[in-house]
ZAPA-37250 format. One record per residue (C-alpha): residue in one letter; x, y, z. Coordinates in steps of 0.25 Angstrom, whole numbers, padded with zeros to 4 digits, always signed. Layout:
BEGIN
AXYZ
...
//
This chain:
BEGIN
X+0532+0177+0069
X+0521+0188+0066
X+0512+0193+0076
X+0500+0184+0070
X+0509+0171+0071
X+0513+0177+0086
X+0500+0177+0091
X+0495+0163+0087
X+0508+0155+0093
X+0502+0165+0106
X+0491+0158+0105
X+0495+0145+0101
X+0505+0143+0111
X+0493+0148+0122
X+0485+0137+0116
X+0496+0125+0118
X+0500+0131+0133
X+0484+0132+0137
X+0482+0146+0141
X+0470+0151+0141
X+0463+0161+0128
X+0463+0174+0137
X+0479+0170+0140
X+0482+0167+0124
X+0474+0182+0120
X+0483+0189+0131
X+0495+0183+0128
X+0494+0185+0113
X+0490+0200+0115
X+0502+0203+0125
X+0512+0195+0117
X+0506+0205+0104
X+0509+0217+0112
X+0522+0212+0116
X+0526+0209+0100
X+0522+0224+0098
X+0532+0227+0108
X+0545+0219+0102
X+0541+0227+0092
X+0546+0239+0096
X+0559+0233+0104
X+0566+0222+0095
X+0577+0225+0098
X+0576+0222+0114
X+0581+0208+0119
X+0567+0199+0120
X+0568+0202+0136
X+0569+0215+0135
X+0558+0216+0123
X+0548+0210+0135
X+0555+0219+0148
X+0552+0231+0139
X+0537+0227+0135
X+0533+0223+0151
X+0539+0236+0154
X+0531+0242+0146
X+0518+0238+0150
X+0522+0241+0165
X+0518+0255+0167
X+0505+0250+0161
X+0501+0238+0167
X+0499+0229+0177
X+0507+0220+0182
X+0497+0209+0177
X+0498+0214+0163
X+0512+0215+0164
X+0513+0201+0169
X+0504+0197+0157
X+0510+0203+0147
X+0526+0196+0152
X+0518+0182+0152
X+0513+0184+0138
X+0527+0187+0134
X+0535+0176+0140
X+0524+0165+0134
X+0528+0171+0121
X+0543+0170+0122
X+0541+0158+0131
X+0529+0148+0126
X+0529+0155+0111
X+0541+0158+0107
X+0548+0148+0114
X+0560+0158+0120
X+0559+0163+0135
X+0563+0175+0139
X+0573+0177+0148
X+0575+0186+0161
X+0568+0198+0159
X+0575+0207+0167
X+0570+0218+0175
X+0555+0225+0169
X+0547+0233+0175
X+0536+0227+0181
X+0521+0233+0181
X+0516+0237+0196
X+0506+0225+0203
X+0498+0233+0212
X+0491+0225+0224
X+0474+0223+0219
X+0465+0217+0226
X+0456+0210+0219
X+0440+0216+0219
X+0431+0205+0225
X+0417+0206+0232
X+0412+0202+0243
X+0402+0192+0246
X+0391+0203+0247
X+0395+0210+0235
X+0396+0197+0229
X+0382+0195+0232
X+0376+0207+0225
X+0386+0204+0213
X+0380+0191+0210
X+0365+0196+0214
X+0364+0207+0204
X+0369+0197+0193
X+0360+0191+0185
X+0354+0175+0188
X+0360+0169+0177
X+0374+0164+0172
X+0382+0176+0175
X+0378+0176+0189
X+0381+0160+0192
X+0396+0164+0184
X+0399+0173+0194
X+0395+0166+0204
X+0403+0154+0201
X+0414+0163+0196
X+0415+0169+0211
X+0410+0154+0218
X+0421+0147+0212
X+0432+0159+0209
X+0433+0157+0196
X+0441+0166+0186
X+0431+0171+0175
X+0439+0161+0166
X+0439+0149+0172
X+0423+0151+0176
X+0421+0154+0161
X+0428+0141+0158
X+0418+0131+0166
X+0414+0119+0160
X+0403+0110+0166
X+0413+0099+0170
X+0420+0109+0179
X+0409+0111+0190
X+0406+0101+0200
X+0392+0105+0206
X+0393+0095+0217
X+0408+0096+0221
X+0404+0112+0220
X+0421+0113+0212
X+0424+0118+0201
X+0434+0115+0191
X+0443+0128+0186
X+0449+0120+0172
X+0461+0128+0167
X+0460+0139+0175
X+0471+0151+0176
X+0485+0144+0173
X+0477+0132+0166
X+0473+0127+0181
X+0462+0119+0186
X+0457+0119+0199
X+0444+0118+0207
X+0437+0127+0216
X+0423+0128+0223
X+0409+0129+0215
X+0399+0136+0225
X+0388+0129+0230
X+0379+0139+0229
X+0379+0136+0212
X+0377+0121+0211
X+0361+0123+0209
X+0365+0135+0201
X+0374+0129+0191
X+0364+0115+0189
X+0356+0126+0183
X+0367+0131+0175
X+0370+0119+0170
X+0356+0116+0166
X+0356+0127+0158
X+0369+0126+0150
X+0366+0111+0148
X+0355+0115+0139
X+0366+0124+0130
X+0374+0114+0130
X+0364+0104+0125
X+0360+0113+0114
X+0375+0114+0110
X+0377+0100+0108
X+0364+0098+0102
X+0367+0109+0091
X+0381+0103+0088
X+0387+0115+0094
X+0402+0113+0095
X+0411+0108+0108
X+0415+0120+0119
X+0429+0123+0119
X+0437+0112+0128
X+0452+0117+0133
X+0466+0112+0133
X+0463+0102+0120
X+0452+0094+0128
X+0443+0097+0114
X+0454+0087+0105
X+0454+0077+0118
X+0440+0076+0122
X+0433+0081+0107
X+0419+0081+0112
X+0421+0087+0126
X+0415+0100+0120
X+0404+0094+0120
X+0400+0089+0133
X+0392+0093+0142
X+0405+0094+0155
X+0414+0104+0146
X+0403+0113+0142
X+0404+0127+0148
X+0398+0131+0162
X+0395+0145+0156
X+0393+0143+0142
X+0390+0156+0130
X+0378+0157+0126
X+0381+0156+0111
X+0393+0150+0104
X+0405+0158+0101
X+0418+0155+0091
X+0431+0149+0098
X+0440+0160+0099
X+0451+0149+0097
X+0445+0137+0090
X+0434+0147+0082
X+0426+0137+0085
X+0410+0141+0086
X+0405+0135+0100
X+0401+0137+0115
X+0411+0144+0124
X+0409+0148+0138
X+0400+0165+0143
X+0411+0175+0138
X+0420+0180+0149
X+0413+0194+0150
X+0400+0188+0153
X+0401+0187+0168
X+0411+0199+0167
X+0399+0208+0161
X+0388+0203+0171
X+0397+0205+0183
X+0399+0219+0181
X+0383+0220+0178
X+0382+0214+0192
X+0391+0223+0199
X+0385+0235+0195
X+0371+0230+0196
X+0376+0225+0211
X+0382+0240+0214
X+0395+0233+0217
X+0408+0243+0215
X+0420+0232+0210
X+0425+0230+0198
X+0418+0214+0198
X+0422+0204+0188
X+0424+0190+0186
X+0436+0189+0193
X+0430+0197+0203
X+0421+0184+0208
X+0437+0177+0209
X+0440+0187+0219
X+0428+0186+0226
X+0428+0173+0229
X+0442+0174+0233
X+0441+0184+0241
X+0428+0179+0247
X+0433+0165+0250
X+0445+0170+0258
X+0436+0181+0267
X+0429+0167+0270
X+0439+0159+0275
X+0445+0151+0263
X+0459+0148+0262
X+0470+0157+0254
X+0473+0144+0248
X+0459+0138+0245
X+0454+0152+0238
X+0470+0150+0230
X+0464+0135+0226
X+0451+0141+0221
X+0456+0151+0213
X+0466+0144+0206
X+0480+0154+0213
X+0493+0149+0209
X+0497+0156+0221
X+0491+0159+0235
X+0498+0174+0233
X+0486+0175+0222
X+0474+0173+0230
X+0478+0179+0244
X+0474+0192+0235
X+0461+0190+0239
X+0467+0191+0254
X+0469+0204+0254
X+0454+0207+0249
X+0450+0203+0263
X+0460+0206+0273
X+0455+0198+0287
X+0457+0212+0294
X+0452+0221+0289
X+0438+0218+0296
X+0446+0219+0308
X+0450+0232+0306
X+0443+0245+0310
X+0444+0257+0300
X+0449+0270+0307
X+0437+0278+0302
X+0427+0268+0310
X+0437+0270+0322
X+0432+0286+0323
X+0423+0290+0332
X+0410+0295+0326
X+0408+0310+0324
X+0397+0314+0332
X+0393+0325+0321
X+0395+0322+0307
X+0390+0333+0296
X+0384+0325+0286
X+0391+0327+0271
X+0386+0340+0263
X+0384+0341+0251
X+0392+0353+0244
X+0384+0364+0241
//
């Protein structure tokens, strides 16, 4: 099988199982570098070929990319070429360092969203930090999936092809009408020009061949202009590109004099985090997000450790001296 034919029974195979575009262009480029590697070690057992190439990246990555590049590899042998490996033995595994996520604080939260711009960006973040959406899964929004008078949202095929529902504020229902209002008069404009459907998942566009172009399916944040299908190279409407939120937060943040690295997946933590200091449950914020497991979202504990308002800093303890020489400059 030559590289070329590899690479489309990749993607073929991603296709058939449901995993997402970003999942198929990681696998595909992992499993390339891989090839590149058997290469140069044919004639190691298949298990070893792997061992070596994990141990390999180690010293130069994380533990996540290490992770990433192993799950790539079984999914070929696995899903692709239909032979599981077996046992690989003892490798050397990349170094997962304890991180605590960045995430702002309600204030800081405040002058983010203040020094952003009225418009579309500004209500994407703060739905994105209202609801704890991935950047993905807000991106992905179709009409049908809020309910402005339940105030839920629904997460269709979020990460591990999940849904689930979790809270739309409040404070966004008048805001979002608006929105709506707005985007109604695109989509009108679509269907009177005989634009073609929007993209449907999982098949739905064979079951249901008009749902593209009805007004439930359409995109909560649709493009401005139409762009080719990357897959289907079809011509039509697809959602704002990923960068679009990513781009006017970092404006944001430096207009607003913050000092963190914000992006999208900031607003996540945030609410997270926020959520917790508040009074929620482990488990509710675990529900919200979508966590396979509760180990996942008590992360965000450690951002707020209950004591640490209780504690006094030893430099506060020391008495104050009664003559402090201002600092000089050097001459």
């Amino acid at each position: 099988m030559t590289k070329t034919e590899m690479e489309e029974q990749v993607r073929l195979v991603c296709r058939m199982r449901r995993l997402s575009r970003h999942t198929e262009n990681t696998y595909a480029g992992w499993i390339a570098r891989f090839g590149a590697h058997v290469k140069t070690c044919s004639h190691l057992t298949r298990e070893e070929r792997v061992r070596t190439y994990l141990e390999k990246l180690a010293p130069r990555s994380s533990a996540s990319t290490q992770n990433q590049a192993l799950n790539a590899i079984v999914f070929l042998y696995r899903d692709v070429l239909k032979e599981p490996l077996g046992d690989l033995g003892k490798w050397a595994r990349a170094k997962r360092p304890a991180r605590l996520p960045t995430w702002l604080s309600p204030a800081e939260m405040q002058r983010l969203l203040d020094a952003m711009p009225t418009g579309g960006t500004r209500l994407m973040a703060e739905l994105a930090y209202g609801s704890g959406l991935r950047i993905a899964e807000l991106l992905a929004l179709r009409i049908k999936d809020i309910d402005l008078n339940a105030h839920l949202i629904t997460v269709r095929g979020g990460k591990g092809d999940k849904d689930r529902i979790t809270v739309l504020p409040k404070t966004l229902v008048h805001r979002l009408h608006a929105h709506l209002d707005r985007i109604r008069v695109l989509y009108d404009r679509d269907r009177t020009a005989g634009a073609q459907p929007i993209y449907l998942p999982d098949g739905l566009e064979r079951k249901y061949p008009n749902g593209g172009r009805e007004w439930p399916w359409f995109w909560l944040w649709p493009a401005a202009n139409e762009s080719t299908d990357p897959r289907t190279r079809i011509v039509r409407r697809h959602h704002v590109h990923e960068d679009t939120l990513g781009k006017a937060l970092k404006l944001a943040t430096r207009k607003a004099g913050l000092h963190k690295r914000i992006t999208a997946h900031t607003l996540r933590h945030s609410f997270a985090t926020n959520l917790l200091a508040n009074g929620a449950s482990i488990t509710q914020v675990q529900e919200l997000l979508g966590h396979n497991s509760v180990e996942t979202t008590q992360v965000y504990l450690h951002c707020i450790p209950q004591f640490a308002s209780t504690i006094t800093s030893p430099l506060d303890a020391l008495p104050q001296a009664p003559n402090v020489i201002p600092f000089a400059r050097a001459a």
